[in-house]
C-alpha positions in Angstrom: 29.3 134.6 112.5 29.2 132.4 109.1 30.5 133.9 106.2 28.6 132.5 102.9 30.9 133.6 99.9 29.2 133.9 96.7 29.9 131.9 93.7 33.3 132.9 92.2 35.2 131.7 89.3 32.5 129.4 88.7 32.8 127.6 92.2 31.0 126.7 95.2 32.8 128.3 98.2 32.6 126.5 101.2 31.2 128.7 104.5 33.8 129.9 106.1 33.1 130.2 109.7 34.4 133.9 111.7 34.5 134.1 115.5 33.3 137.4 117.3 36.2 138.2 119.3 38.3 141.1 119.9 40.4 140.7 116.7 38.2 140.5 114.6 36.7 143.7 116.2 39.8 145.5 116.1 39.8 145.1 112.5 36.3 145.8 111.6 36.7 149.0 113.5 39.3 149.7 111.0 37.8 149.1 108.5 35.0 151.5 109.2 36.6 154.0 109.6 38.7 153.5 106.7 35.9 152.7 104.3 35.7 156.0 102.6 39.6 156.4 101.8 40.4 155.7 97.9 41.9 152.3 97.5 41.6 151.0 101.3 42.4 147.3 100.4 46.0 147.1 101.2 46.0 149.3 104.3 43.2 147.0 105.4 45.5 143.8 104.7 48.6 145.4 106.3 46.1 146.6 109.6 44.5 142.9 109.4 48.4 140.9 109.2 49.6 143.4 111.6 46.5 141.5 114.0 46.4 138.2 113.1 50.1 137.7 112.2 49.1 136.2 108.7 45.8 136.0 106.7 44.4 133.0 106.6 41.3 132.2 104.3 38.6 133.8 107.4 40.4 136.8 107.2 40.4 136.9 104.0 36.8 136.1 103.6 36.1 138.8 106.7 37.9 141.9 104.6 35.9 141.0 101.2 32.1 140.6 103.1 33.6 143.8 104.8 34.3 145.9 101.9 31.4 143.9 99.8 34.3 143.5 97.2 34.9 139.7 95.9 36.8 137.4 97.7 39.4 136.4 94.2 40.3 140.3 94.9 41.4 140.2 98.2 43.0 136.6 97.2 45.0 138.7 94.2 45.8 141.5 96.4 47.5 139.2 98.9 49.3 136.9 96.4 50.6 139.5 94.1 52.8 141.8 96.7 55.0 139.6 98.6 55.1 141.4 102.0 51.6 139.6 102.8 51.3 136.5 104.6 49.2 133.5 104.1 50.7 131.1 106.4 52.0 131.7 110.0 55.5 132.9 110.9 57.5 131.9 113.5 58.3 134.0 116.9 61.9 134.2 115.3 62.5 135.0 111.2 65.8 133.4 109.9 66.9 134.8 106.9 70.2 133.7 105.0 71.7 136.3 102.9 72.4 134.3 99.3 73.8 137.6 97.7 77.1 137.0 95.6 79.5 137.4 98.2 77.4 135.1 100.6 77.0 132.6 98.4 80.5 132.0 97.2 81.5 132.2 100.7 79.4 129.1 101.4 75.6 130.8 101.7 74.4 127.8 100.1 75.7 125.1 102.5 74.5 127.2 105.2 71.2 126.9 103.8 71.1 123.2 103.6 72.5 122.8 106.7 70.0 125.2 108.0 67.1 123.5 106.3 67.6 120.1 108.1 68.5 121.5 111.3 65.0 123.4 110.9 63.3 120.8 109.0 61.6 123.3 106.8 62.1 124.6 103.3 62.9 128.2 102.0 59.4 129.8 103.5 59.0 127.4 105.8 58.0 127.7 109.9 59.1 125.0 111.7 56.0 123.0 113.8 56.4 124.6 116.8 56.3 128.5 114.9 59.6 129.3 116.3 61.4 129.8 113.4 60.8 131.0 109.9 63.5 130.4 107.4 64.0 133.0 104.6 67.0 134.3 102.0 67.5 137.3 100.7 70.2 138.6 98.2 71.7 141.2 100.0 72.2 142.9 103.7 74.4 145.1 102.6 77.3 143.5 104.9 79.3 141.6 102.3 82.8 142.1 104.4 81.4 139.8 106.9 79.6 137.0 104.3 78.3 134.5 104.9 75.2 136.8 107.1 72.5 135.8 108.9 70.2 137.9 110.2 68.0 136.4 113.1 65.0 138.9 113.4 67.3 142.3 113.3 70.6 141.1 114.3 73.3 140.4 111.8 75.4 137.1 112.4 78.5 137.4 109.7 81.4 135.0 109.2 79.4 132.1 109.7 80.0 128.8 108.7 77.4 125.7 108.8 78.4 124.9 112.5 78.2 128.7 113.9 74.5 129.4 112.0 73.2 125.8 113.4 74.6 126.2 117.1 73.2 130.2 117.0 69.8 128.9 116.4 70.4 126.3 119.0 71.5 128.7 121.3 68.1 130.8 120.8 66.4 127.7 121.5 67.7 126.8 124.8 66.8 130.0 125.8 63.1 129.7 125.4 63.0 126.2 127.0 60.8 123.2 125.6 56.9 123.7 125.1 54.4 121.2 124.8 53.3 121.5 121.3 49.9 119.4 121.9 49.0 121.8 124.6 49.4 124.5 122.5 47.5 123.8 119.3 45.3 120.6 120.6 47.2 117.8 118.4 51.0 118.8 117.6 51.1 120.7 113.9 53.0 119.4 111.2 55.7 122.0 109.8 54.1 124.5 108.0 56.4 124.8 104.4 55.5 127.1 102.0 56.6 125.5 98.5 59.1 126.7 96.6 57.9 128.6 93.3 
């Protein structure tokens, strides 16, 4: 089905095209019968990321014609709380801790390190959406800084060498995929820029 978005902020929207398949299903189902609950938006956006992973712009598009609300709404929704997603994340999340006692034990030439190794920013997904790399400011286990978490698992005492040859390690595990078969041509990393 084609979504034609009305005119907002003063511009010509582009149709947005949204398959009919079970996803998309799933979350109009939910939809329904969340309709009549006050406020529904963000419930909605947590059921539809919990679906599709992310929300990309056809989502987004299918939750406004959905709750006949305007597109820029969704869009604000999404942008303003920070546990929404509008790019993909990898199978595996990264995330550096860059608290004080990380960081002065060396958090930030993990980063770096971590960053080339990944060849993604802060945000970032690497090509193959097998690793996300994030920071936080504190995991609460500051006797073992620098930490890593990789999904849940904490990964203290690091230095640049241990955090590069963990992520290695996952890796090797999952063996090499053809990234043309996978997505048609092979995606460039997906990097979320730094604000």
């Amino acid at each position: 089905m084609a979504f034609h978005p009305k005119k907002e902020a003063g511009m010509e929207a582009q149709p947005v095209h949204i398959p009919d398949n079970a996803q998309y299903r799933e979350l109009k189902e939910f939809i329904e019968s969340n309709r009549n609950v006050p406020g529904p938006l963000i419930q909605i956006l947590h059921r539809a990321q919990k679906i599709f992973g992310y929300l990309p712009l056809e989502v987004q598009h299918f939750v406004a014609r959905e709750l006949d609300i305007p597109l820029a709404k969704v869009f604000g929704v999404i942008t303003f709380y920070n546990f929404f997603r509008l790019d993909p994340i990898g199978d595996h999340i990264v995330n550096l801790c860059l608290g004080t006692a990380c960081h002065v034990k060396g958090g930030s030439d993990i980063l770096k390190v971590l960053e080339k190794e990944l060849g993604v920013k802060i945000g970032g997904t690497t090509a193959d959406r097998f690793f996300t790399l994030s920071t936080a400011r504190c995991f609460g286990a500051c006797g073992l800084a620098p930490v890593l978490m990789l999904d849940e698992e904490v990964h203290g005492r690091l230095n640049p060498q241990k955090a590069v040859q963990i992520l290695r390690d996952l890796r090797s595990q999952r063996g090499p995929i053809d990234l043309k078969a996978q997505a048609g041509t092979a995606p460039e990393a997906i990097n979320k820029e730094e604000k």
